[in-house]
N, C-alpha and C positions, 0 to 999 in steps of 0.2 A: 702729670706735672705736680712738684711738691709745692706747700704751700711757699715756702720761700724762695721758688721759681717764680709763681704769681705775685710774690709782692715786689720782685724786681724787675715784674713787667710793668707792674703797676706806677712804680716808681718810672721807669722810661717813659712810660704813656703820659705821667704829668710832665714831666721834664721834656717834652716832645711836642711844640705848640703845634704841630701842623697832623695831629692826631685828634680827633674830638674823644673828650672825656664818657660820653656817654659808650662810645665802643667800646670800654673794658669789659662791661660786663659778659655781651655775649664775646665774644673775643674768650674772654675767659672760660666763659660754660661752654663754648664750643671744641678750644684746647683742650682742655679737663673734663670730658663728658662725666667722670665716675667718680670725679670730687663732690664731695657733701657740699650742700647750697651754702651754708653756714661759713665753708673754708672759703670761698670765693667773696664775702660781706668780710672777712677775716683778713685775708690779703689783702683787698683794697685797703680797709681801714689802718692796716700795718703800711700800707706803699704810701696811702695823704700821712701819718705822723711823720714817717721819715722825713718824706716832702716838707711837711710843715716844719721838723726842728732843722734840715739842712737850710732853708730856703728863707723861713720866715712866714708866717700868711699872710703879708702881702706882698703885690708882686703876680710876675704870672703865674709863678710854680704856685704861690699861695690860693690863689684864685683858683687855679683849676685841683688843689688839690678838696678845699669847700665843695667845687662840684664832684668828685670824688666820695666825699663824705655822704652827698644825697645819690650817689651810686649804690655806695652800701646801702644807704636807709631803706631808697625803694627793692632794693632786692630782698630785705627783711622782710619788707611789708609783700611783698610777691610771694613769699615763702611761708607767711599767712593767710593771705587769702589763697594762697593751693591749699593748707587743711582745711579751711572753712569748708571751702566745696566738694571735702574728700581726696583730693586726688593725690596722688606719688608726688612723694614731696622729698625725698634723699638727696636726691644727685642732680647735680647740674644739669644731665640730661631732662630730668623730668622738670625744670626750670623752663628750659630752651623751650620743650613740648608747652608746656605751658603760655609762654608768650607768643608761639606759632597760633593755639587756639584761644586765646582769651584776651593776650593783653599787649599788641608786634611794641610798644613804646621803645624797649632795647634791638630790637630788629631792624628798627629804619634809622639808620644812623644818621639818612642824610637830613633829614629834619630841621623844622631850625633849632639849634644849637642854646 
């Protein structure tokens, strides 16, 4: 999937109340196994501005594109703490691997929200 595939999923996913924001990301890593971690923190943050300049931040598209924004963040911070501890850090697969052993917070969508 190209990046500007991902940011016009991202963009439906905020524009889409009855989706939770935090399912993008694996959604994402899971779509794009061989995309850079980087391009998936890239896309979201491209799909909240459009969000934000179509919509406004506030409101709900505004709202749920903020949570959007801490979608990116912690995928940043996930894709530091994999160097810290060594491991494959490229591709969204080695993400997904990652939150299966270390860290499920993007895994359990149903969570509270």
């Amino acid at each position: 999937m190209q990046l500007e595939d991902m940011a016009e999923r991202v963009i439906e996913t905020l524009c889409a109340e009855g989706i939770p924001v935090r399912s993008l990301a694996a959604s994402l890593a899971q779509m794009s196994p061989q995309a850079h971690i980087l391009d998936l923190v890239l896309a979201i943050a491209t799909g909240c501005d459009a969000v934000e300049r179509m919509f406004g931040i506030d409101g709900t598209s505004g709202l749920r594109a903020r949570e959007g924004w801490q979608m990116a963040t912690l995928i940043a911070t996930d894709l530091r703490a994999m160097q810290a501890l060594g491991l494959p850090g490229d591709r969204a697969c080695d993400l997904v691997a990652y939150w299966e052993s270390q860290d499920p917070y993007f895994l359990h969508r149903d969570a509270a929200e």
